[in-house]
Every structure is written in C-alpha cells, then in structure tokens.
C-alpha positions, 0 to 999 in steps of 0.5 A: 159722271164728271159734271159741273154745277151750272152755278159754276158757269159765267153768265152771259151779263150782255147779249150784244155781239159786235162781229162786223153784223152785215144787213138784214137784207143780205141774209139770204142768196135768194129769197124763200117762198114760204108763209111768214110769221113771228118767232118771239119777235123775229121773222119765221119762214115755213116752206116745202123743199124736197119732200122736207117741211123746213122752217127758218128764224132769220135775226134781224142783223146776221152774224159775220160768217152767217153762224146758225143752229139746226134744232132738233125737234120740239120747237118752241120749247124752252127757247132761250137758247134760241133767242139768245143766238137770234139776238146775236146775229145766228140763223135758227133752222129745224127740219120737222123729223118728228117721229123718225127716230133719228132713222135714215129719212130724217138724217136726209131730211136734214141734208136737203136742210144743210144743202139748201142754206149752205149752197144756195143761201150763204149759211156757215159750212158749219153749223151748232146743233140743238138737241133735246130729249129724243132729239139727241138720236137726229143730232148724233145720227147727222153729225156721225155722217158729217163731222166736219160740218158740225160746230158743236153739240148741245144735247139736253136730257138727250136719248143716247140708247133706245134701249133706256127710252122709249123701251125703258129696259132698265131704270127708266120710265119707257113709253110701250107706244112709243117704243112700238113706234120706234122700233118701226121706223127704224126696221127693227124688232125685239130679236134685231135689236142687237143690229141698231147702231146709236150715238154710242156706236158712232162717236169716234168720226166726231171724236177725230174730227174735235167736234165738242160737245156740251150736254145739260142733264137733271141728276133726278131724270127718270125718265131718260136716265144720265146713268144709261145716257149722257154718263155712258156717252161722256165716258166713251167720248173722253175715252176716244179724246173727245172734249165733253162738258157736261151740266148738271141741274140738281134736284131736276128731272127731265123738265124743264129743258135748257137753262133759265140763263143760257149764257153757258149754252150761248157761250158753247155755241160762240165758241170763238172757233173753239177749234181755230187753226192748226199751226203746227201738228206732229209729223214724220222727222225727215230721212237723215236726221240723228236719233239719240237720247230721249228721241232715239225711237221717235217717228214724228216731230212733236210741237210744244212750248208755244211764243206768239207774236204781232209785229208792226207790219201786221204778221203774225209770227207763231214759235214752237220748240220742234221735238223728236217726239214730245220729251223736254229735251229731245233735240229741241230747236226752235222754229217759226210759221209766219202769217200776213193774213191775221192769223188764218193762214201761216207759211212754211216752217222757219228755223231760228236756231237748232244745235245738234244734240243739244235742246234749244227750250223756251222761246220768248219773243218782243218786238221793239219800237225799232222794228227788231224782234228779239227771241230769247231762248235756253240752250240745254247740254245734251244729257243734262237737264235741271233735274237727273231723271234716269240717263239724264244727269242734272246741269251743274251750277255756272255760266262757261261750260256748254257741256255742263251749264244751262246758257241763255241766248237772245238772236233778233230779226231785222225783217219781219222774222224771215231771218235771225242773227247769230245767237249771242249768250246772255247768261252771266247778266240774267242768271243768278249764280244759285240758279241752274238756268234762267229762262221762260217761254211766252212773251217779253213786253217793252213798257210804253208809257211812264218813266221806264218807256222803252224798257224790255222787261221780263220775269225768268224762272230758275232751278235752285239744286237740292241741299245737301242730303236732300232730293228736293229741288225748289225754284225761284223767279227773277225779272231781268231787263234792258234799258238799251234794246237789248244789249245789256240786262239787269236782273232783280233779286229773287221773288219774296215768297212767303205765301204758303207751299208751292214756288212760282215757276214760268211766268209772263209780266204785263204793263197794267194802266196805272203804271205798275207791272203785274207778273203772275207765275204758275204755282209749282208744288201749291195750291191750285191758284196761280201767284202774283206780283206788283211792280212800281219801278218798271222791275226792278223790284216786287211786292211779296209773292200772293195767291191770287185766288180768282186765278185758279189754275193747275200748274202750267205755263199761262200768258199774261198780256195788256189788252187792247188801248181804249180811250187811253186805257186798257184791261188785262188778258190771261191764258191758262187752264182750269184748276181740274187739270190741263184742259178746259182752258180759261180767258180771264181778264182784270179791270182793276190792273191785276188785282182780281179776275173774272173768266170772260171765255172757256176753250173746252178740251185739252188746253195746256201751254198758250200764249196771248197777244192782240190781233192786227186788227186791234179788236181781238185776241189771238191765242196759240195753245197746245190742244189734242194732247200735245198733237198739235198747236191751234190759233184761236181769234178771239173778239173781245166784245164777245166776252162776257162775265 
C-alpha cells in the first residue's frame, strides 16, 4: 500500500470557484417533471425514466461546462463532498441500484441516467464518480464500459472483490445474507464463482484511457479490508500505467466515510482537466529519415523537453525537442505547434531548427516588447554529450569546434512563430571557459518594471568536467542577459553554493513584485528541495544559493513564472513534481516574492518536465508538462481562483 496521510493534503480554505458561473435558469435543456425537495439547502428533483428512479441536486449557479458527479449508492451519507462541488457550481446525480451488485441492470440504469442529462439537458461529456463501500462495484462496472466519459474515480472504502465482501472468504467480516443476495443478482453460484469479472479484471480500458483514480481507506477496515481491496487494485492499476492516489485514515475502520474536510476530494474532482490536451505524442519517424547512434532502432518520434509561450497577439506557441526515440541525444531538432484558440486546439508541427546528426536540446523562449520572439537553444555534436556514457564521448571544454564543443544559439520569429531566422551562435558571451555547455529549457522573461526594464534575463546551467583522477562531474549556474534585444549577452559569475550536497542545475528566473528577481533551480545530487536565489540588480549577481524547503521536489526541470497583474501586483507560480518522484506534479504559488511556497493544485500521475505561462485571457495558468511517461505532452488550463491552499 502507497498511501498518503490525509494531514499531508492541502485543505480547501475557500470553496468559491469563479468559472464563468452561468445562471441557474439555464441549468437544464428542458425542465424535469419529478417531486421537488431540499438537498441541505439545494434544489432536489426525484422522477421516473426508463424504468430508473433517478434523482438530481441542482447548484444554485452551475458551473461553466456543467461538470457533475454520479453518486453511487447510500445517498446522503457523509455528504461533504456533495456540498462541496454544489457550492462550486457541479450537478449531483444518483440512480437508486440499491441491491444490484454492480450487475448488468444497474450498469443500464445508470446509461438511461448519462444519456438523459448528457443529450437532453447539456451536462459535461464526462462525469466525476462518487462511490462508497459496495458502491465501488457500480462505479468501475460503468466506468470499465465507458472510460471516455468518465472524469475520475473516487472510491471510499470501496468493495473491489466479492470474494473479501459480502462472502468474507478471507480477513473480512462478510455478511452471509447479503452474500446470498449477491450471488443472485449477479447469476452466480459458489461453483461459478471463478466466471465473475470485477474491477480487477477490468482496469486496463481505464488505465488506457488516463482515467485517474483517488480512493480514501481506514487502515483499521474490517470489514472490507485494504489488504484484499483497495491495495490489490492500486497495484494492478500502477502496473498498467494508471494514476492512483490513495488516502489513508489511521486508527479508522470502514465508518465514517469521506473526510471531515473534503478539500482533497474536491481538489481530485476539479482536477482543473487533469488530462488537458495532448500537444504532442509519440509517432511512427517517417520513411527517409537516417537512423544512427542512440536512434538507430527507433520506430517513433519521442517528444520531450517542453518551452511554452503566450505572445501579444493571443497564441499559444508550444516547443518540443522532437527525438528518434527519447534518449538525450538522438537527433533532437526542435519543433512547434501553434494555437490561436487559447490552448484548445493546436496546428501542424513547425520545425525551428534541425541539424542532421547532430542533437539541437533545450529550447527556451521570450517574446519581446518589440513583438520578436527569441528561442534560444544548444546544439550537441553528434556522439558527444556533457558526460561519456558508452559509445558517447564527453564534449570537450571550448567555443570554436562544432565536432568537439557544446555551442549555444538564439534564432528569433518576426511573425508570430510561423517562421524563424538563421541561428546565430552566442557561446563565447554566455559560457563560462570552465563550462562544457550552457543552456536551460523552459523560459526566459524580459523585466518590466524597475531600473532594468527591458532587460532579457536568464539563468543557464553548465557541466563542470571531472578533476583529474576523478569520475565525478559537478555543475554550475550562471544567469546571462542582454540589454539590446538580444544582440549582445553578458553573463553573471557562478552561483555561490555553500548550501550543503547536490548542485543547482536547470533553472528559470522569475520577476518578483518587489523588484528582485527569483531563479529556483533543480537540485542535482541533494536533498529533495529545490534551491534558490535573489537578485537585486536585474542579474547581474546573486544571493548565496539556499534550500528552500517549502519546494520539495525530486531532481527535475520545473517552471517558475510571475503570475497574473493584479492591482499592480502579482504572486509567483511554480511547476514541478513531488519530491517521491517524478510524478504527481505540483503547482506551488508565493505570496511574499519567492520566500516561502504553498501547493495551491496537485496533477496526479506522471508529471516530469513542464513549463508554465499566463493564458491569453489573463485569469489562467497554461502549463505544458511531460505526462504518460514521456508518451506525450498535455496543456493544461489552470484558473487561478480555483487554488486553494
């Protein structure tokens, strides 16, 4: 069992969602015939269709979108959950299957429920999924048949055998009456046993489908044990790539259901999209193209590193290194998908810049005041990399050699990122001689306020070579910056780090409100927290390196951004994933320019690489992170009033 503590999960402090909320009038495409009554103070409508008694608790603002839940079975019971989503604008919907098991009647009860609020009264094409106890057998019998619809899965103390209950074959308590029941409505006997398919047998359509799933357990549960339960479906589920989050009550049994706070729950089911769109995905390398080197056996393109950007004329401009396969170096070139509709739909795949054999890595974007949008990126000589590692020999120390030495470049776009300028090698003015490269992927920012307005700033990472006599290669960061759009650079003197092991490695700068500027880098070869820095002359040089320890964090790339203006201030934004891994991906946000953090959203799953900008519409986060396992790259929309702490 791989649980967290609910004390571990943020709270939700405030449950006022401000997503465009449309009038309670237009909740329903045509009006219910059923007898009216209160849910906890919301309106509840109970009525007839197809031989299903159904039942709707209406919000009194809805939702944009017209998210919902279905709840599986004891109505009523610990309802927090309920109340919560109702207050936030979401529909909750039941199907009395009381009885059924989960068997073939209540899985088309349920149907004849989807279909009715789906077709004929607007709700979401997918739909969050409440289950407790014997509730978890309608939930994944549903949600086996029709993955696509479904949001996510919160299952609590759910029955996953029927087997451990109501037969109670192993620890568990059973119930002989109810067992008896069962066995009828599901058409089996003790000697058919063998031929029932449960949520075990049927995990892999969800899996496939990245449908998430969050269940809440009592450790003390005897009477549908997490040992035969919940423990047996996390680690089938994780075994087919699925995303599980499971919560753990100690000292608890199978009462009381939910949590006292439901924030976590609520959290789960807002999801801000958990899946977002997929920008880029692997696929088959066309016929024609040269297979050497690490990408000699590759089928399909492999999509990693990612850059995001908003420009002033709305566009959301998406960058990629485009692999043969996923190593490091495998004849990266860099690539683009443009979006003129905020980030829901993006176009064909722009080339910026390929070169053969060799591997173009990292790119790192800004747009200017000008308009210009400046990529700035390293180009790797074919069999060299910053370490040797097999066939690859390390690159060597220098600036002139394309054969031998890591080279920075920058190319820029005049319009809009359809096209790009030839490449123009910038390594000399941002590379250290000590340095085998210097380079970062993510985002570059222009200040826009204070005596350094205008300036381009950024922090770059590079490989220090082993000492003589020594394996071990260390890292260094410096920030570089141009005070002529780009024309010129100027870099800073090395990071003082005297924080204890590991190095800072790939890092981003953010403008903080107070006029400093705050890089956070990740943490090679250290402690789980990323490390940070302060500037107070626009770069040019830094604060001793510290641990920030409200930034835990495995070692990876993250984002770091200044966050929407709001009367003339704004707060700070950071992306990266937990410190168990890379996954489970955090969105941390500082309210006193950089100095402490709070998680505002969790991404379940994998989550590796990302990188965060505003949205167009300047109420949003759009974030563009490495999900699947490297399978692909999803943009999620994220509306900053939804976090809480």
């Amino acid at each position: 069992m791989h649980c967290k503590p609910n004390s571990t999960l943020s709270p939700v402090r405030s449950l006022i969602l401000l997503l465009g909320f449309l009038g309670s009038s237009l909740l329903f495409g045509q009006t219910f015939e059923g007898k009216k009554s209160s849910f906890h103070g919301f309106e509840q409508i109970d009525f007839k269709h197809d031989n299903a008694s159904l039942r709707v608790v209406r919000p009194k603002q809805v939702a944009e979108g017209k998210p919902w839940i279905i709840r599986a079975r004891f109505w009523g019971h610990e309802p927090q959950t309920d109340k919560a989503l109702l207050n936030l604008g979401w529909h909750v919907a039941y199907a009395d299957i009381s009885g059924l098991f989960g068997n073939a009647e209540a899985v088309r009860r349920w149907d004849v429920l989807y279909d009715l609020l789906t077709t004929k009264h607007g709700f979401n094409k997918q739909v969050g999924i409440e289950a407790m106890s014997r509730g978890g057998l309608i939930a994944y019998a549903w949600a086996a048949k029709h993955p696509e619809r479904v949001r996510g899965i919160y299952a609590d103390a759910p029955v996953i055998d029927i087997r451990s209950w109501p037969k109670g074959e192993w620890a568990g308590k059973g119930s002989a009456g109810t067992w008896k029941q069962c066995l009828e409505q599901l058409k089996l006997t003790e000697d058919t046993l063998d031929q029932w398919s449960g949520p075990l047998d049927n995990l892999k359509p969800l899996a496939d489908a990245g449908v998430p799933l969050l269940h809440v357990i009592g450790i003390a549960d005897d009477v549908v044990p997490p040992s035969e339960n919940t423990d047996r479906l996390q680690l089938a589920y994780e075994k087919l790539g699925g995303s599980i989050e499971v919560i753990c009550k100690p000292a608890c049994g199978h009462h009381p259901h939910s949590l006292k706070d439901p924030g976590p729950i609520v959290d789960f089911f807002l999801g801000l999209d958990t899946r977002g769109v997929e920008v880029f995905a692997r696929r088959p390398i066309p016929a024609g193209v040269a297979l050497k080197g690490h990408g000699k056996d590759a089928t399909v393109y492999g999509y990693r590193i990612p850059s995001l950007l908003v420009s002033k004329q709305g566009t959301v401009l998406a960058f990629s290194e485009r692999r043969l396969g996923l190593h490091d170096h495998a004849q990266n070139d860099i690539v683009l998908k443009r979006s003129s509709d905020g980030g829901a739909t993006f176009g064909e795949e722009i080339v910026v810049f390929e070169d053969g054999m060799h591997s173009i890595n990292d790119p790192l974007s800004v747009q200017l005041e000008d308009g210009r949008i400046l990529l700035m990126f390293a180009r790797f000589p074919y069999g060299r990399h910053a370490r040797a590692s097999g066939w690859i020999k390390a690159a060597e120390l220098g600036f002139d050699n394309p054969n031998l030495h890591v080279l920075t470049y920058l190319t820029e776009s005049r319009d809009d990122g359809r096209t790009w300028s030839t490449p123009v090698d910038i390594t000399r003015q941002v590379k250290a001689p000590n340095l085998i490269n210097a380079n970062t992927p993510g985002a570059m920012i222009q200040i826009q306020r204070g005596p350094h307005q205008g300036r381009i700033v950024t922090g770059l990472w590079g490989t220090v070579p082993p000492a003589a006599g020594s394996k071990s290669r260390t890292w260094q960061v410096v920030s570089a910056w141009s005070d002529d759009g780009g024309k010129t650079w100027s870099r800073s003197a090395p990071l003082v780090d005297k924080s204890g092991k590991g190095f800072p490695n790939e890092c981003q700068v953010a403008e903080a409100a107070n006029g400093e500027l705050v890089l956070i880098a990740r943490n090679q070869g250290g402690a789980t927290f990323r490390k940070k820095v302060f500037s107070k002359d626009g770069g040019e040089s830094w604060s001793e390196v510290e641990v920030d320890e409200t930034l835990p964090s495995v070692a990876c790339m993250g984002s770091l951004i200044r966050g929407p203006e709001r009367r003339g201030t704004w707060d700070l934004f950071a992306s990266f994933p937990s410190d168990q891994g890379r996954k489970d991906g955090q969105i941390r946000r500082s309210r006193d320019h950089g100095k402490t953090w709070q998680r505002v959203h969790t991404i379940p799953g994998a989550f590796a690489y990302s990188c965060l900008q505003v949205a167009p519409d300047g109420q949003s986060l759009l974030l563009l992170y490495e999900a699947g396992g490297y399978q692909s790259e999803r943009l999620l929309r994220l509306p900053v009033d939804a976090f809480v702490e």
